[in-house]
C-alpha positions in Angstrom: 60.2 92.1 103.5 59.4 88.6 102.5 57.1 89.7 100.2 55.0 91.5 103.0 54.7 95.5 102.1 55.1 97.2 105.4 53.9 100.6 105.2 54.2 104.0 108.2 52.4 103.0 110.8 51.5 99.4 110.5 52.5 97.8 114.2 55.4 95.0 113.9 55.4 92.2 116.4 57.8 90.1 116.5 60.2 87.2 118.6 63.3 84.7 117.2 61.0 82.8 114.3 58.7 85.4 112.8 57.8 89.0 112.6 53.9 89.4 112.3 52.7 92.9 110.5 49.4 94.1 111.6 47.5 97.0 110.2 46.4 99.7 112.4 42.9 99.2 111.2 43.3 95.6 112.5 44.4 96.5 115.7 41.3 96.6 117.6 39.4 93.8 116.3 43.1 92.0 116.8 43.4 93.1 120.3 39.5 91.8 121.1 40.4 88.4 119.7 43.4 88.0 121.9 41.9 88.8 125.0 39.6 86.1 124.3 42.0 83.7 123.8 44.0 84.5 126.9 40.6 84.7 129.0 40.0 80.8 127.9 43.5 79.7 128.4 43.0 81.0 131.9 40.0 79.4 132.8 41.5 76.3 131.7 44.4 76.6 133.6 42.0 77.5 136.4 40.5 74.2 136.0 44.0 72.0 135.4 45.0 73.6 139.0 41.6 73.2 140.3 41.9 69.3 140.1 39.2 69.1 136.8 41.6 68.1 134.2 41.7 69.7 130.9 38.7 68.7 128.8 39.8 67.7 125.2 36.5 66.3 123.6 37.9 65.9 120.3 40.8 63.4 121.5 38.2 61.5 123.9 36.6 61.1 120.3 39.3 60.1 118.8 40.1 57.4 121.5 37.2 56.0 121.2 37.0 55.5 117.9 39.8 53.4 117.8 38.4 51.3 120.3 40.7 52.5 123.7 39.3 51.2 127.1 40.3 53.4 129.9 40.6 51.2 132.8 40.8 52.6 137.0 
């Protein structure tokens, strides 16, 4: 299926743009990484709702780089 072998067993996950094939062998490692992800994106949602803003180093770079002057 567009040029992806799907063989017994391999775990399809899919929504209304994409179908993602994982191996079973994957699965764990997968899993581990995801749960990782979602833990951070919590804590940083903890923080937006805790009034401490989401911290975005690499645009605060970026800004001042280009010389922007953040003014109260």
């Amino acid at each position: 299926m567009g040029g992806q072998v799907i063989c017994p067993g391999d775990i399809l996950v899919g929504d209304g743009d994409s179908i993602l094939v994982i191996k079973p062998e994957d699965a764990g490692e997968l899993a581990k990484a995801a749960a990782a992800v979602k833990l951070k994106e919590e804590g940083q949602l903890a923080g937006i709702h805790a009034g401490k803003g989401f911290p975005r180093p690499f645009v605060d770079q970026i800004l001042e780089q280009i010389g922007v002057e953040y003014v109260d």
